[in-house]
KEKE-3310 file (N, C-alpha, C; in steps of 0.2 Angstrom, whole numbers, plus 5000, padded with zeros to 4 digits):
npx = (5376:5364:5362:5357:5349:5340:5330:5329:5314:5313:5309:5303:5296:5302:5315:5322:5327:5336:5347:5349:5357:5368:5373:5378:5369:5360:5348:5336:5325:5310:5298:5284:5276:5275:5281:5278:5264:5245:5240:5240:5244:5237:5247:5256:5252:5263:5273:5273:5276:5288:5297:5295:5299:5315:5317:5319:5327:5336:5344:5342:5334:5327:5313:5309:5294:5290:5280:5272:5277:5265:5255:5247:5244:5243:5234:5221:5213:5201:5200:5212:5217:5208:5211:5226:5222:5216:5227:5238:5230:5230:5244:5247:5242:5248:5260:5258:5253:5268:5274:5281:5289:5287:5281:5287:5281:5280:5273:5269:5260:5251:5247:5245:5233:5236:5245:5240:5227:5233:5239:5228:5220:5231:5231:5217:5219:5228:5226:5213:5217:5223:5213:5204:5211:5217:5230:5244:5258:5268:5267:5278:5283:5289:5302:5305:5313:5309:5305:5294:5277:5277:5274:5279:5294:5298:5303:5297:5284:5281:5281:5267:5259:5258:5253:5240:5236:5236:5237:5247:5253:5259:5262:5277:5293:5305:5321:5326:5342:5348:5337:5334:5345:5342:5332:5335:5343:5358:5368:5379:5389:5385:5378:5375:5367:5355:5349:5346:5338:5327:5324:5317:5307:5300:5305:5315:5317:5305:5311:5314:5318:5332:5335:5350:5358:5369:5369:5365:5365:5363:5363:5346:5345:5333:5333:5331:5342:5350:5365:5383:5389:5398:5402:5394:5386:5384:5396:5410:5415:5403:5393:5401:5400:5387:5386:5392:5385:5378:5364:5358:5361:5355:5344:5339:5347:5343:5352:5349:5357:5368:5372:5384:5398:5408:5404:5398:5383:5388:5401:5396:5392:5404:5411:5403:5404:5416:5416:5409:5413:5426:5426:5424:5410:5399:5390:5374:5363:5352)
npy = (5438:5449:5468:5483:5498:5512:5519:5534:5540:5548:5559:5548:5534:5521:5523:5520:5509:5509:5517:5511:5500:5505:5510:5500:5488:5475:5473:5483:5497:5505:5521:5521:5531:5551:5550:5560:5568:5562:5563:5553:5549:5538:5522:5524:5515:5513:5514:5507:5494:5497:5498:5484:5477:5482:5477:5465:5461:5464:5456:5459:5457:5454:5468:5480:5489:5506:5510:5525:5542:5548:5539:5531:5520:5512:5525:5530:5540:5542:5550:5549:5535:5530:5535:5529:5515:5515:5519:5510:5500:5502:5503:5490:5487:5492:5488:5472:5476:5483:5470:5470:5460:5462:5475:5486:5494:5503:5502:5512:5524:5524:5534:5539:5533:5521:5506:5495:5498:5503:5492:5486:5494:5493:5480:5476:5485:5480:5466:5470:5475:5466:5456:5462:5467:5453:5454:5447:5454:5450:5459:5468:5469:5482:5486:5497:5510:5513:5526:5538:5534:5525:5507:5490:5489:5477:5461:5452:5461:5462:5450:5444:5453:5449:5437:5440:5445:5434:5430:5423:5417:5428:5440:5447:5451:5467:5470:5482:5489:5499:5506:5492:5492:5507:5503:5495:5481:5474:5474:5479:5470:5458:5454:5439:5434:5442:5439:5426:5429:5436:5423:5416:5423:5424:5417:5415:5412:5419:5435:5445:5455:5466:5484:5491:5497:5507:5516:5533:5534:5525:5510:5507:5517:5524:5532:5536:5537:5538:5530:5532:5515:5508:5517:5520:5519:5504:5499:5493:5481:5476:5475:5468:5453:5454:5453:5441:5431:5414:5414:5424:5425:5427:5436:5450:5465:5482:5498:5515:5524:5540:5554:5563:5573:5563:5550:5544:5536:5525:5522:5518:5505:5497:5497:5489:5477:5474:5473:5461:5451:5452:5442:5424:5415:5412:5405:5398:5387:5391)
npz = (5565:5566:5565:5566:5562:5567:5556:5546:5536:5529:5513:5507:5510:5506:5504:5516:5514:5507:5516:5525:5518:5514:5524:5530:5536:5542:5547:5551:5558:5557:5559:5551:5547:5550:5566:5577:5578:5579:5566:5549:5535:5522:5516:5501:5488:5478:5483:5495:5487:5479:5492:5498:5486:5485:5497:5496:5487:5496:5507:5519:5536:5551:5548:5556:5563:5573:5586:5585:5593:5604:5606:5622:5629:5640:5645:5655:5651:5642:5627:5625:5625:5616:5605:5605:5603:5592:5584:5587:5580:5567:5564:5565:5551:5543:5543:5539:5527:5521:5523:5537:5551:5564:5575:5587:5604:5616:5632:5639:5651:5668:5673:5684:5688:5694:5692:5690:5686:5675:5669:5666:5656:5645:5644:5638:5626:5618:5616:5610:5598:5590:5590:5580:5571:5566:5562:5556:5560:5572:5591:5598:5615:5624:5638:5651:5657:5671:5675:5682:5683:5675:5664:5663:5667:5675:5672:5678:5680:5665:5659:5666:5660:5648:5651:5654:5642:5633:5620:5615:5603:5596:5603:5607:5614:5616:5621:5627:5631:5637:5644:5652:5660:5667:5675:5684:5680:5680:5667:5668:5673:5674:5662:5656:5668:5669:5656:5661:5671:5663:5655:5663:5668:5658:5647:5636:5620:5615:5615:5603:5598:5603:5607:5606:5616:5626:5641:5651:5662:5679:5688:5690:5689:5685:5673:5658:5646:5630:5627:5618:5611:5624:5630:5639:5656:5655:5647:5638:5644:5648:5637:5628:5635:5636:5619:5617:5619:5616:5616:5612:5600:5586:5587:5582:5583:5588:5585:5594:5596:5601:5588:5587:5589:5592:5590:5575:5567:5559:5566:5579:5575:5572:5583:5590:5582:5584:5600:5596:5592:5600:5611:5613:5611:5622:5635:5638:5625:5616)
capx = (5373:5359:5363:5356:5350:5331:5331:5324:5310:5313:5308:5299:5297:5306:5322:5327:5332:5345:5351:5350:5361:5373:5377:5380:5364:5356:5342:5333:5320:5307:5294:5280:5275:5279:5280:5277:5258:5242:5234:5244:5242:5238:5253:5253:5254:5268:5281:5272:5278:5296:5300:5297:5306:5322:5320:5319:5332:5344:5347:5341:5329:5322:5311:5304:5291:5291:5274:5274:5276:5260:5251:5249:5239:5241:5231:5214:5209:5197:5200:5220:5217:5205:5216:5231:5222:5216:5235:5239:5228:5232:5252:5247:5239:5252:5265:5255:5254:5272:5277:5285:5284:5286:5279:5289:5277:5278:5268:5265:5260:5246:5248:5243:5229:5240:5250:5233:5222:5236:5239:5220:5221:5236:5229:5212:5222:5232:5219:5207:5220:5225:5207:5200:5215:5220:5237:5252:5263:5272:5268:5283:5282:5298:5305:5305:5317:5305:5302:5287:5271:5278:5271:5284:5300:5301:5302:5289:5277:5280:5278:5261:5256:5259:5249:5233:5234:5235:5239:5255:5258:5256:5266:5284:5298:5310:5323:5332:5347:5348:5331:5334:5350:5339:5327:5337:5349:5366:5370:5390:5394:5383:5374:5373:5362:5350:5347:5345:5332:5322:5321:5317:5303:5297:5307:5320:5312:5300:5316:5313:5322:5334:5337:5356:5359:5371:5364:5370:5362:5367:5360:5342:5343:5327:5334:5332:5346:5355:5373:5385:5392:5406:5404:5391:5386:5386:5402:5413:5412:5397:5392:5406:5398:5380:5385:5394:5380:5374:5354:5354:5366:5351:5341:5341:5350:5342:5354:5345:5363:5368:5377:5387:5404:5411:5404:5392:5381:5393:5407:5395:5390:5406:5411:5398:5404:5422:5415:5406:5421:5433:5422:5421:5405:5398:5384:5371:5362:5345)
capy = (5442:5455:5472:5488:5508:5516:5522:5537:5537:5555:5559:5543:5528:5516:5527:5518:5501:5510:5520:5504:5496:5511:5509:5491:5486:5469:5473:5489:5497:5513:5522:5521:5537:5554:5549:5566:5567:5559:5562:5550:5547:5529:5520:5524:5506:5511:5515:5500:5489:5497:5495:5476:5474:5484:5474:5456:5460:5468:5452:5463:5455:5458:5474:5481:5496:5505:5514:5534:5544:5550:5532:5528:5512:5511:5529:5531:5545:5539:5554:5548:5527:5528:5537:5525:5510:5518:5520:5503:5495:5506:5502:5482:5485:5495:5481:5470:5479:5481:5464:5468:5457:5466:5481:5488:5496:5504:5501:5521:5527:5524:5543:5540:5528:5516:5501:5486:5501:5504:5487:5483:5497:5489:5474:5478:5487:5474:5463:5469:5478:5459:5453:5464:5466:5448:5454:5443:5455:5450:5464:5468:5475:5485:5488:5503:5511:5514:5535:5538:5530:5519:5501:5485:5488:5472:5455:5448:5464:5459:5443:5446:5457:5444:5429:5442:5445:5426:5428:5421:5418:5436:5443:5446:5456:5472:5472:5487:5489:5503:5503:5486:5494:5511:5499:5491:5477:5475:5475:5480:5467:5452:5453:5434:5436:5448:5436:5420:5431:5436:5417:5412:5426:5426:5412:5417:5411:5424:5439:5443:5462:5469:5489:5490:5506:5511:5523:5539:5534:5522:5504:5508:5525:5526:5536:5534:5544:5533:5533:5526:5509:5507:5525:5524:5513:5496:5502:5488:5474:5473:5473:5462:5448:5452:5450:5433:5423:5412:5414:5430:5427:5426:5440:5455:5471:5488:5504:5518:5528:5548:5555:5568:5575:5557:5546:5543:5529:5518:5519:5513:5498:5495:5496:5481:5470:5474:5469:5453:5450:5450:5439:5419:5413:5405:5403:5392:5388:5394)
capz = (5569:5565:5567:5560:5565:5567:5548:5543:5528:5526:5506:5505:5515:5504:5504:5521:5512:5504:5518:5529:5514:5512:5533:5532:5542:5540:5549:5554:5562:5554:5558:5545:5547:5558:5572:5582:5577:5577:5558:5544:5527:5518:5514:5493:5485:5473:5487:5499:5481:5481:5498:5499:5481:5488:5506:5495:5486:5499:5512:5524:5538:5549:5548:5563:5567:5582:5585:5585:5601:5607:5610:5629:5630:5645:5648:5659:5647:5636:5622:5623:5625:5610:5600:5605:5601:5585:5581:5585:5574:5561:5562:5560:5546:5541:5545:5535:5519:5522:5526:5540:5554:5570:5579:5595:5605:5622:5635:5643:5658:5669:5674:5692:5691:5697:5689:5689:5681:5668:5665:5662:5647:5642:5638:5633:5621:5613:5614:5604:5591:5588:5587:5576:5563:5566:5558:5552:5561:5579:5593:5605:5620:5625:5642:5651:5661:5678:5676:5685:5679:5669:5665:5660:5669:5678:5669:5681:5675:5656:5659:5671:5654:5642:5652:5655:5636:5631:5612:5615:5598:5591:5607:5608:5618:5614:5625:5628:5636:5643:5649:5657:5667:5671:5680:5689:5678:5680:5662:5668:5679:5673:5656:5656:5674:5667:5652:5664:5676:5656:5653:5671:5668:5651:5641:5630:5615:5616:5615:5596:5594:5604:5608:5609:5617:5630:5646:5654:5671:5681:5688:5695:5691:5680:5667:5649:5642:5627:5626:5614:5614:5628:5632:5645:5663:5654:5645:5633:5647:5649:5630:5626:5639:5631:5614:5618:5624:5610:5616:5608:5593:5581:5589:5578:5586:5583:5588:5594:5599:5598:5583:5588:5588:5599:5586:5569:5565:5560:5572:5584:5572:5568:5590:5590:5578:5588:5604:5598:5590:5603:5614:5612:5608:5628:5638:5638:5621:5616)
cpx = (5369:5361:5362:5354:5342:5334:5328:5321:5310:5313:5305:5301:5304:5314:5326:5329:5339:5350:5353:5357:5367:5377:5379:5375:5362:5350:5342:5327:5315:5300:5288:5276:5277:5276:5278:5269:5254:5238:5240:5241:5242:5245:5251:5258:5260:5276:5279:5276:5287:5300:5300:5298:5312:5322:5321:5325:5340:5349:5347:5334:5333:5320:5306:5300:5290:5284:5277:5275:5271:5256:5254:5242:5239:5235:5224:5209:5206:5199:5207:5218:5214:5207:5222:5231:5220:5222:5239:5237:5231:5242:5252:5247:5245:5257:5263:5257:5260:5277:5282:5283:5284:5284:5282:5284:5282:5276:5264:5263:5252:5244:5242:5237:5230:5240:5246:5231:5225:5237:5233:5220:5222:5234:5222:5213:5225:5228:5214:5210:5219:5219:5205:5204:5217:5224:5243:5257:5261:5270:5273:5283:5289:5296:5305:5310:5314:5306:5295:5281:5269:5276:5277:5290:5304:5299:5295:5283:5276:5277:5270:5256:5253:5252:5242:5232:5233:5237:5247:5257:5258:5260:5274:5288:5304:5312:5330:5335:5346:5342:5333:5340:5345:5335:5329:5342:5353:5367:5376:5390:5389:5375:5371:5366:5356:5346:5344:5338:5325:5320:5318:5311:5298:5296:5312:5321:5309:5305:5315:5318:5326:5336:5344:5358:5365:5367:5368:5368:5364:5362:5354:5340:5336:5328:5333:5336:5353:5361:5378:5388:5398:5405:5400:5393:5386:5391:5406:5413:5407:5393:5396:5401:5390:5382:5389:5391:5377:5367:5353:5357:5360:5345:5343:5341:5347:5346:5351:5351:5364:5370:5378:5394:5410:5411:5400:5390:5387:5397:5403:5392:5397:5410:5408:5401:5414:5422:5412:5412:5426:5432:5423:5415:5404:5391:5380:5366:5354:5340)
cpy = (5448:5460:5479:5494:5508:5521:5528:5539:5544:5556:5552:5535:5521:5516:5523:5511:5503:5513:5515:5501:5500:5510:5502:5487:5478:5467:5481:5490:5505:5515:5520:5525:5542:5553:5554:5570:5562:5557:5558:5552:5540:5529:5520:5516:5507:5511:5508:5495:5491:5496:5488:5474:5476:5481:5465:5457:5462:5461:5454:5459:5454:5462:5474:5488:5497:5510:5520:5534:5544:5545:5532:5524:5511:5519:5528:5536:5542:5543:5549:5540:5526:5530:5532:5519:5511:5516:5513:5499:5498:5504:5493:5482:5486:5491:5477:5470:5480:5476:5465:5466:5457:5472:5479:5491:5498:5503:5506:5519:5527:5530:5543:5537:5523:5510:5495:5490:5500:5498:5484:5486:5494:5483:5471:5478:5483:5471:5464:5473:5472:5456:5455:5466:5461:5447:5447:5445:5455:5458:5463:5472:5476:5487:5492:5505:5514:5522:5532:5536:5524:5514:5499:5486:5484:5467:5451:5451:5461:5453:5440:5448:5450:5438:5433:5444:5438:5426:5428:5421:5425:5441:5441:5451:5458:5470:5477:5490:5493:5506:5501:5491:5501:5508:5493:5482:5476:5470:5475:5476:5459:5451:5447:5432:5437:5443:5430:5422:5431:5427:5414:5414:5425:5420:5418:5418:5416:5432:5441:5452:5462:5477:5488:5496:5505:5516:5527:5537:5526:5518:5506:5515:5526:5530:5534:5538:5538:5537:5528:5520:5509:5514:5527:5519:5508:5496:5493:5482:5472:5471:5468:5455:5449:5449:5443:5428:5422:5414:5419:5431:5428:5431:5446:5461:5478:5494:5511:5523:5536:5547:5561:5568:5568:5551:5547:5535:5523:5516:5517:5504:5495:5494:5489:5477:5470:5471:5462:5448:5446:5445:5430:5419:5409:5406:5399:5394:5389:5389)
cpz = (5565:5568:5564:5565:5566:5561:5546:5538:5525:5517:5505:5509:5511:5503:5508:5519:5510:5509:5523:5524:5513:5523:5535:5535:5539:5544:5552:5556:5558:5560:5553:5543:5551:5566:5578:5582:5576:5569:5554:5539:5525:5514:5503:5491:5480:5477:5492:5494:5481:5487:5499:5493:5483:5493:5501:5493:5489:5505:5519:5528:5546:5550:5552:5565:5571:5581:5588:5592:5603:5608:5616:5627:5635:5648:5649:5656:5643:5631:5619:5622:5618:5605:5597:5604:5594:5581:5580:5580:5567:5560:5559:5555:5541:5542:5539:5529:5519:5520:5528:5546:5562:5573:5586:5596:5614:5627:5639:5648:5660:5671:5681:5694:5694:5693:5687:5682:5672:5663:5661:5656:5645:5638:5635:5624:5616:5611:5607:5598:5589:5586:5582:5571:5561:5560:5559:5558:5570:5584:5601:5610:5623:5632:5642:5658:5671:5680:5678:5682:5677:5668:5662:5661:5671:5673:5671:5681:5668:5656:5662:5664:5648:5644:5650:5644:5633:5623:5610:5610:5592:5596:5608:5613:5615:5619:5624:5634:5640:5646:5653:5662:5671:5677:5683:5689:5677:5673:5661:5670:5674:5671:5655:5660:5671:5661:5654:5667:5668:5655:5659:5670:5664:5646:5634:5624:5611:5614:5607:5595:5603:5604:5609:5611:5625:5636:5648:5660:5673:5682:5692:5693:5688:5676:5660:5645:5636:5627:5621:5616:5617:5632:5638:5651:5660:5651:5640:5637:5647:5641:5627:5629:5637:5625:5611:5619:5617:5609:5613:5600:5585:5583:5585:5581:5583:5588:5588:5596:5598:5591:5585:5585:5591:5592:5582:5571:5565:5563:5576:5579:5573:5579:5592:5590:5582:5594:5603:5594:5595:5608:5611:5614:5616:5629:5637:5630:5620:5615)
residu = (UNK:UNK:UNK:UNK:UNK:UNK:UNK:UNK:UNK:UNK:UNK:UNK:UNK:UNK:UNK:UNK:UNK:UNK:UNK:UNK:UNK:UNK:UNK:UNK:UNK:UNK:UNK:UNK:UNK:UNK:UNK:UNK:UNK:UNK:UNK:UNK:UNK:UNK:UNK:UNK:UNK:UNK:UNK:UNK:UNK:UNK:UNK:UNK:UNK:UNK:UNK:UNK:UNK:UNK:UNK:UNK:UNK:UNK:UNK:UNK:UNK:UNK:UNK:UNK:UNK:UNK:UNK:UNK:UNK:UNK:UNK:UNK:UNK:UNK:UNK:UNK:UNK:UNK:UNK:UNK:UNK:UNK:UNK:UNK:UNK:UNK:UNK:UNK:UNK:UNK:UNK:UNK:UNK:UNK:UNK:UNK:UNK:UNK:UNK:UNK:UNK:UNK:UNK:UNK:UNK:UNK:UNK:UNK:UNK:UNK:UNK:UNK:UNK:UNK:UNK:UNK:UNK:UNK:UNK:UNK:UNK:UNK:UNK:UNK:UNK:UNK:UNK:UNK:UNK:UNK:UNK:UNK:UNK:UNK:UNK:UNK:UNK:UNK:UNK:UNK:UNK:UNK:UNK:UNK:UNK:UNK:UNK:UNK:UNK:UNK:UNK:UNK:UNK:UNK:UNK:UNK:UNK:UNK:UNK:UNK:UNK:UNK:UNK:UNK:UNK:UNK:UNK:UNK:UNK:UNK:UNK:UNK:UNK:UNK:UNK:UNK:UNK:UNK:UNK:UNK:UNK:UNK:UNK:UNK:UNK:UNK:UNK:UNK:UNK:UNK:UNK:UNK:UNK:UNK:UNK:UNK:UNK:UNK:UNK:UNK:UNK:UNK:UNK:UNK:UNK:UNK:UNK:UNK:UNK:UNK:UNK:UNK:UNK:UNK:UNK:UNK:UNK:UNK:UNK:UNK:UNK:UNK:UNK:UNK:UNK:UNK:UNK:UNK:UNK:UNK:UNK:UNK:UNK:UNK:UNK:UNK:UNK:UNK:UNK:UNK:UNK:UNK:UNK:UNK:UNK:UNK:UNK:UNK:UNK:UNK:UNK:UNK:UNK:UNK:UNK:UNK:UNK:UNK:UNK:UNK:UNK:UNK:UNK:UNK:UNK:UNK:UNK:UNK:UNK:UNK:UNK:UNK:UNK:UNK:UNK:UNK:UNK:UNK:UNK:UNK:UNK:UNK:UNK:UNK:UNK:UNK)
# end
């Protein structure tokens, strides 16, 4: 099982293989720059070089980028959309040189143009990042917890998204948990369920990262609020009963959890491998 954190590259990008390897991780997830702005910096080729010599040598795989904050792809602003796809293609590329072979991505808000407009963006958006860097790297589009606006909470939206985009094989799916419970998926009672309705939707296949997060809000509620593992609404059942189903055994798990005063990083890794643990191995095979 793959299981790793959202690493920080603080002091230098290549820093996060070690702190990934120092937390036990065997797969993680980074920014690739700060994420809280739009201006970056080129990736310098002597830390792009260190970083995939410390990732070959570490056993660690695989590595996933999640694009910054301020991208909305789905947005009807032209100043913001142009920006966002800007940003976009710039992460492939940035993947790429890398060699890492995921981007998570969001899908943002169509901010009241309504849920078609957004999605037109949306896959505009992707679209022609992917044709015009005709990058290596996988892009995943992650679930969202159904706050106002939002695009990609239902499976039969993603999967809507996915066909109108058509570059099936360059398209992938984040699923984060507590997302999927904000928006409506019973996560606590029947994890199994929720994975059967995504294959029914999407295909199972297609599943390439998971978010393993915990929620404070309940089933439906639309919230996005992480919580640690066992400690929120999908609580140790229900994570137990996810991390027992073989279809996802070989999906690689990224923790997005607090640290506070309750827990650190590790306890909740090490909570994880408790629950996938104490679970035999069922459900149907991939």
């Amino acid at each position: 099982m793959r299981v790793g954190f959202h690493i920080s590259i603080a002091g230098s990008l290549d820093r996060a293989v070690d702190r990934a390897r120092e937390l036990g991780c065997n797969t993680f997830q980074i920014f690739t720059r700060n994420p809280r702005g739009w201006a970056f910096s080129p990736l310098d080729p002597v830390v792009s070089s260190s970083f995939q010599k410390k990732l070959s040598g570490s056993g660690i795989a695989p590595v996933l980028d999640h694009m910054p904050y301020l991208p909305n792809l789905s947005s009807a602003n032209a100043e913001v959309y142009d920006k966002s796809v800007y940003t976009l293609k710039a992460e492939l590329r940035r993947c790429d040189a890398l060699g890492i072979p995921f981007l998570v991505t969001h899908l943002g808000s169509h901010l009241g143009a309504g849920p078609e407009e957004g999605q037109r963006h949306l896959v505009n958006a992707i679209s022609s990042a992917l044709e015009e860097t005709n990058a290596r790297c996988v892009v995943l589009l992650e679930n969202t917890a159904g706050t106002k606006n939002s695009i990609g909470t239902t499976f039969a939206e993603l999967a809507r998204i996915m066909d109108l985009i058509g570059l099936r094989d360059r398209i992938g799916f984040c699923l984060d948990t507590c997302h999927a419970m904000g928006g409506g998926y019973d996560l606590r009672e029947n994890a199994p369920g929720v994975l059967d309705q995504f294959d029914e939707a999407i295909g199972i296949g297609r599943l390439k990262a998971i978010h393993l997060n915990d929620s404070k809000g309940g089933r439906g509620s639309h919230l996005d609020r992480h919580e640690h593992i066992g400690l929120g609404t999908i609580g140790e059942g229900g994570f137990r009963a996810l991390l027992s189903d073989r279809r996802i055994y070989d999906v690689p798990m990224i923790l997005e959890t607090p640290v506070d005063a309750r827990r650190d990083d590790r306890g909740n890794l090490l909570k994880v491998l408790e629950l996938a643990g104490s679970g035999s191995r069922h459900g149907r095979e991939g």
